[in-house]
C-alpha positions as CSV (number, residue, x, y, z in Angstrom):
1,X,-37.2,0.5,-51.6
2,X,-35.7,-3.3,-51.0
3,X,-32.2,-2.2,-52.6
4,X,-32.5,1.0,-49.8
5,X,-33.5,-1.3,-47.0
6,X,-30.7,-4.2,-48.0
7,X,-27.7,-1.1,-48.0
8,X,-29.1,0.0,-44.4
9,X,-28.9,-3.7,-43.3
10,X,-25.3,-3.9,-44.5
11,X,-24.0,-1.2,-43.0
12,X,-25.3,-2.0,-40.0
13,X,-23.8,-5.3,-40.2
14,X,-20.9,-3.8,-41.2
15,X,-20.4,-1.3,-38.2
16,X,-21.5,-4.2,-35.6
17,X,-19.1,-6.8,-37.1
18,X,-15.9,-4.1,-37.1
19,X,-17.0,-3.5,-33.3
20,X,-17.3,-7.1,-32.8
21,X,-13.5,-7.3,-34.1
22,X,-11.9,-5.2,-32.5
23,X,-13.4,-6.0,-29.1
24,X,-12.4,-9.5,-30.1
25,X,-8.8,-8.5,-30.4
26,X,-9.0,-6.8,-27.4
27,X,-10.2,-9.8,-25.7
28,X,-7.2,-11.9,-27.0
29,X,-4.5,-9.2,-25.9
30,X,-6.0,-8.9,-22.6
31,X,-6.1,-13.0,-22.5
32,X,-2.8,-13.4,-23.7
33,X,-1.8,-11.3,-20.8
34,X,-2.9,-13.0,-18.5
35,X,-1.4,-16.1,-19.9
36,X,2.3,-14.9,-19.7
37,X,3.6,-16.6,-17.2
38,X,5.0,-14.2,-14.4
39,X,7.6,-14.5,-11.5
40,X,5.4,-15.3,-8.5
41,X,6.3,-13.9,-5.2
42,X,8.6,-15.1,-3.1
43,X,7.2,-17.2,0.1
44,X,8.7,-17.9,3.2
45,X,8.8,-21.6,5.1
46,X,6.2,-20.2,7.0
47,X,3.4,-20.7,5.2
48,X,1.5,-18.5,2.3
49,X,2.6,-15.4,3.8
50,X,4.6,-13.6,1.2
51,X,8.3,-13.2,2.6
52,X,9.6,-9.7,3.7
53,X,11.7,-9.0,0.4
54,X,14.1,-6.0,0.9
55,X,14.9,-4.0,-1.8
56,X,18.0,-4.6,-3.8
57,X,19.0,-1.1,-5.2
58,X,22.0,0.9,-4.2
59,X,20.8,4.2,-4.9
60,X,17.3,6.4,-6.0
61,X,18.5,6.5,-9.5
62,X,17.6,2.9,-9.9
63,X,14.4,3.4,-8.8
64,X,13.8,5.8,-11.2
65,X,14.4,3.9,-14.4
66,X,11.4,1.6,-14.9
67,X,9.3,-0.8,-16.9
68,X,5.8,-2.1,-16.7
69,X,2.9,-3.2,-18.3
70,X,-0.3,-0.1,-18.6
71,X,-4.1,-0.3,-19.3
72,X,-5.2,3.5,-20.2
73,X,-8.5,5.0,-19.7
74,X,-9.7,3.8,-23.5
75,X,-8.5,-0.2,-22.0
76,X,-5.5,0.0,-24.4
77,X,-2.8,-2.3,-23.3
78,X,0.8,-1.5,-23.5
79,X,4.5,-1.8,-22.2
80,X,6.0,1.6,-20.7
81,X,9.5,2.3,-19.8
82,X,9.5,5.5,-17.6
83,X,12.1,7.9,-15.7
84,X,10.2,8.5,-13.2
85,X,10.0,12.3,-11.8
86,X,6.9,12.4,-8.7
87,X,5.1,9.1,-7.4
88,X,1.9,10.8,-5.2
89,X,-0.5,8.7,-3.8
90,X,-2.7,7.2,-7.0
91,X,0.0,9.0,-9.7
92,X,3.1,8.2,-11.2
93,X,4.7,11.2,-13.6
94,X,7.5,11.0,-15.7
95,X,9.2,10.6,-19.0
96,X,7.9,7.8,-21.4
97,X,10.0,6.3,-23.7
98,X,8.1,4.7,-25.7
99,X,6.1,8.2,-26.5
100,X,8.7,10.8,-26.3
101,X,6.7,12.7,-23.7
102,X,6.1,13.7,-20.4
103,X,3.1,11.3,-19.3
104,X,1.2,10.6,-15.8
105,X,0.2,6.9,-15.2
106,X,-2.3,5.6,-12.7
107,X,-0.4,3.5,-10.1
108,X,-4.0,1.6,-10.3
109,X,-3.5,0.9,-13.7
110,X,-0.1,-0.9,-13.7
111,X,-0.9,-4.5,-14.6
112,X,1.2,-6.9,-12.1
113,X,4.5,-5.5,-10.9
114,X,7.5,-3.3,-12.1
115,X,10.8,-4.2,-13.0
116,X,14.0,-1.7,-12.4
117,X,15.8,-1.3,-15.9
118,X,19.2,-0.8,-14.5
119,X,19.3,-4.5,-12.3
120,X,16.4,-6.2,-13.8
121,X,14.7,-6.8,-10.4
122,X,10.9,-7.0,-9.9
123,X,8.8,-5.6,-7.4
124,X,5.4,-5.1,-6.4
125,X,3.6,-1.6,-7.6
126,X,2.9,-1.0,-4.4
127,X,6.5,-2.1,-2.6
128,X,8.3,0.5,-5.2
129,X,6.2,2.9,-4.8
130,X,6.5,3.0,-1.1
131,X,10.4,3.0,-1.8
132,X,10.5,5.8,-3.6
133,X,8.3,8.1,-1.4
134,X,10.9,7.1,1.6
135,X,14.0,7.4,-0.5
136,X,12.6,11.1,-2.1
């Protein structure tokens, strides 16, 4: 009976130490995140008031062709680059690269802002998204 009770206790421990691992890990990605520094917004003389950036691209293709950072439904963390096909009101849809495969992101679910492949600029999730709407 002790030898039964001593293999329950150990694979208890055993499932609640993996668990504790991987949340641990998880907890280090999504802290190391944060620590990346980012480009901060730009800020006119005027105060905190973030200044009235226009966008820099020449034509809807550019707008198209885009990287960011994604947290999915499961809290995985990872870097998409996207052509972009439809952005709705909470839904970006479109090819990702990295998976080969038509995918739809949540716009709530981009972490921080985006950045246009073909110039390198960065802009706000919700600045790009508002460009694309008025340039589609």
């Amino acid at each position: 009976m002790d030898v039964l009770l001593w293999i329950l206790v150990a694979v208890v421990l055993g499932y609640f130490g993996r668990k504790y691992e991987l949340n641990k890990r998880a907890t280090e990605k999504t802290t190391a995140q944060k620590a990346t520094p980012q480009p901060g917004p730009a800020f006119s003389k005027k105060g905190n008031k973030q200044a009235n950036r226009g966008l820099n691209h020449s034509s809807r293709s550019e707008l198209l062709e885009v990287a960011f950072s994604y947290i999915d439904a499961a809290g995985n963390f990872t870097q998409r680059e996207v052509t972009v096909n439809q952005v709705t009101g909470t839904y970006v849809k479109g090819w990702c690269h990295e998976r080969r495969a038509a995918r739809t992101f949540r716009l709530d679910s981009i972490i921080q802002d985006i950045t246009l492949l073909s110039t390198g600029e960065v802009i706000s999730v919700n600045d790009w998204a508002r460009a694309v709407r008025k340039n589609g």
